[in-house]
PLY file of the C-alpha trace (Angstrom):
ply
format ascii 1.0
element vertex 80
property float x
property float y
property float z
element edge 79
property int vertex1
property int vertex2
end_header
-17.70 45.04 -47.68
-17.99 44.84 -44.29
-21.39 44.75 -42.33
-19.48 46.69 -39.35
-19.37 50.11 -41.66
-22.97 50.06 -42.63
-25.47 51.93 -41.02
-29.23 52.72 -42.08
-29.13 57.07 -41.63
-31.33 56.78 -38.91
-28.21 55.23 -36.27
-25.85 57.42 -37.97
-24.31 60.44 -35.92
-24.56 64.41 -36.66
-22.26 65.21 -38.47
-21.25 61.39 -40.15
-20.81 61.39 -43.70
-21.74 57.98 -46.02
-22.30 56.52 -48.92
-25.75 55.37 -49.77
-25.08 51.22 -51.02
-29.11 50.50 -51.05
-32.54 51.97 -50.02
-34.21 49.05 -47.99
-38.18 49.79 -49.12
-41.08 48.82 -51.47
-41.29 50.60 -54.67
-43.14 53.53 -53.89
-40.68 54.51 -51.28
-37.64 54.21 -54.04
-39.26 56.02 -56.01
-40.09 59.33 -53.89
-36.61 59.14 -52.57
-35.05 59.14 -55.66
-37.20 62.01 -57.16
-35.06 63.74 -54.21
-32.11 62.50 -55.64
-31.75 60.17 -52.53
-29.62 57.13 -54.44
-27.73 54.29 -54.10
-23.72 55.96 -54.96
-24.86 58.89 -53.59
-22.31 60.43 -50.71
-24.64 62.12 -48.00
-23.83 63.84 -44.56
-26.39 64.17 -41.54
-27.12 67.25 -40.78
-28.89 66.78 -37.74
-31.92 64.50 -35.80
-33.09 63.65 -32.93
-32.98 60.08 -32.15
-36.09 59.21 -31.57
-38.90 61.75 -33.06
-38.50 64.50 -34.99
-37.88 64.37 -39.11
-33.84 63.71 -40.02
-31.95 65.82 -41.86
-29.40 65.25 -43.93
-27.41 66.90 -47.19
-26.52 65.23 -50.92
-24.66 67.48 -52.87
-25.21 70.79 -50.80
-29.03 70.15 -51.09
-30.71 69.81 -47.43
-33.31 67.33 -47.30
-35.70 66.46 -44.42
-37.39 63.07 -44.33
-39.42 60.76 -41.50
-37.42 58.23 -39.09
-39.35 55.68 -40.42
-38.31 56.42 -44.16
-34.47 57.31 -42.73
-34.22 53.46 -41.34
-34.80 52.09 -44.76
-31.63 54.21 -45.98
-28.50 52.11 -45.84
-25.29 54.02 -45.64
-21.72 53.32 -45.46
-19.92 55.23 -43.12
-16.76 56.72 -45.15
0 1
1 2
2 3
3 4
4 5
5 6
6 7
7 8
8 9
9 10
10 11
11 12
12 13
13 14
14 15
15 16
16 17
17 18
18 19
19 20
20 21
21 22
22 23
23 24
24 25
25 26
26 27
27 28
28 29
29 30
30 31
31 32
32 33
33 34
34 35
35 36
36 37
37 38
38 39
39 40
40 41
41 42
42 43
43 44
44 45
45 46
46 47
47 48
48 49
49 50
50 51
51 52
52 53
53 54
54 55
55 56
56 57
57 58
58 59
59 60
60 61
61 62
62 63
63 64
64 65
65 66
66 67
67 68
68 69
69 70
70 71
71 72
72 73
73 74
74 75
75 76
76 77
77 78
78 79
């Protein structure tokens, strides 16, 4: 795989869809993304966010979810 296709969901564009390959965080932030069903092997589009304030949002299987930059840079996506 190359590293030029991967992305954390924070850099990626409106509108960019992906494929989660691994959520970058400690434990506790694994686990409340994937209580959202936020996954690695999960495909996700961004919905929209600003890039430098303002929550992300983005949508895994037509569900909308809204989450912190902070949290969105530990996402690791590649771009498909």
């Amino acid at each position: 795989m190359s590293q030029n296709n991967l992305l954390s969901l924070r850099h990626m564009t409106v509108g960019q869809e992906g494929e989660i390959v691994k959520i970058a965080g400690g434990r506790f932030m694994k686990e409340r993304l994937a209580a959202r069903g936020v996954r690695p092997g999960k495909k996700l589009k961004k919905v929209s966010g600003a890039m430098m304030r303002g929550p992300i949002v983005f949508e895994i299987e037509k569900i909308q979810i809204a989450i912190g930059q902070i949290m969105a840079r530990h996402i690791i996506v590649k771009i498909i």
